[in-house]
C-alpha angles and dihedrals in degrees: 000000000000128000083244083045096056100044095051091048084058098031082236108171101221088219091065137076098282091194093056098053087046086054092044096051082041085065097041089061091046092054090049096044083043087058102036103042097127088058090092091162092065087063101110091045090059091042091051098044090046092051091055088048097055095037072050093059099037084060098045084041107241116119123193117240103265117207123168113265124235130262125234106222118211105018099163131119123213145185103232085062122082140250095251094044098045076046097054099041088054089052089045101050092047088054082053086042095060087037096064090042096059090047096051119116090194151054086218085060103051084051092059084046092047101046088047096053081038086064089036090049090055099046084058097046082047091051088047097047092059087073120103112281110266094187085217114158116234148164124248088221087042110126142221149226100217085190090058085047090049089041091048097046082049091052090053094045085068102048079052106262106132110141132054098255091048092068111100137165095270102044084039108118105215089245107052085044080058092040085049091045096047082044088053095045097050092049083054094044092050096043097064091043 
């Protein structure tokens, strides 16, 4: 990429402070990642336009400020746990998630961010997916209350359902079938990219 390359991919005006536009685009994307996190399937759009920002700011020389990004810790979902609790982690970790992303100095962090919740992401699609088959029809874009999940898990706590095998037809609340299925049809989706 060329240094004209660069500032006409960003619409940078070269008499003006470069850093700050780039800043400025850098926080752009945050905002829309930030907005648009359980869109795992935009992933590699994001991946690839961080990685030409940051290609962008190396030729106009003007690196962003890299630091190593965070681990997680513990990011698996089991069965022993319960619904509430696999539902809760996955919420948790997402709030840790935006978090990190509003505190990173660099497009190369939020990649490393992006690319963790991305794995985490799939563990969870792959715990949800071993529920029974709901054959409800749902759109990958569709998306979700996580306070009417949390509500309905809660709901079904106290009829007794508290663990994944335990879901059938009938103690099935309509929107977690829909939140399964969309789980199920993410994990599909994935698989075959």
């Amino acid at each position: 990429m060329t240094r004209l390359e660069a500032l006409a991919l960003y619409n940078l005006e070269d008499n003006e402070d470069l850093a700050e536009q780039l800043e400025f685009v850098f926080f752009e994307y945050k905002q829309k990642i930030y907005r648009q996190l359980d869109q795992v399937l935009l992933y590699p759009k994001w991946f690839s336009a961080l990685e030409s920002l940051s290609n962008a700011a190396e030729t106009l020389a003007l690196p962003f400020d890299y630091h190593a990004s965070l681990e997680f810790g513990d990011t698996s979902f089991h069965a022993r746990e319960t619904l509430i609790d696999q539902y809760n982690q996955l919420q948790q970790l997402k709030v840790k998630v935006a978090h990190m992303l509003y505190k990173s100095s660099a497009p190369q962090n939020v990649l490393e961010i992006l690319e963790m919740y991305q794995r985490i992401l799939k563990a969870s699609f792959a715990f949800w997916s071993q529920s029974i088959d709901f054959n409800t029809m749902v759109k990958l874009s569709q998306l979700f209350d996580p306070i009417a999940i949390l509500a309905a898990l809660k709901s079904i706590e106290k009829e007794g359902v508290r663990y994944l095998h335990e879901l059938q037809q009938h103690n099935t609340p309509n929107i977690l079938k829909e939140w399964i299925s969309w789980n199920k049809a993410l994990e599909t989706k994935l698989a075959t990219h």
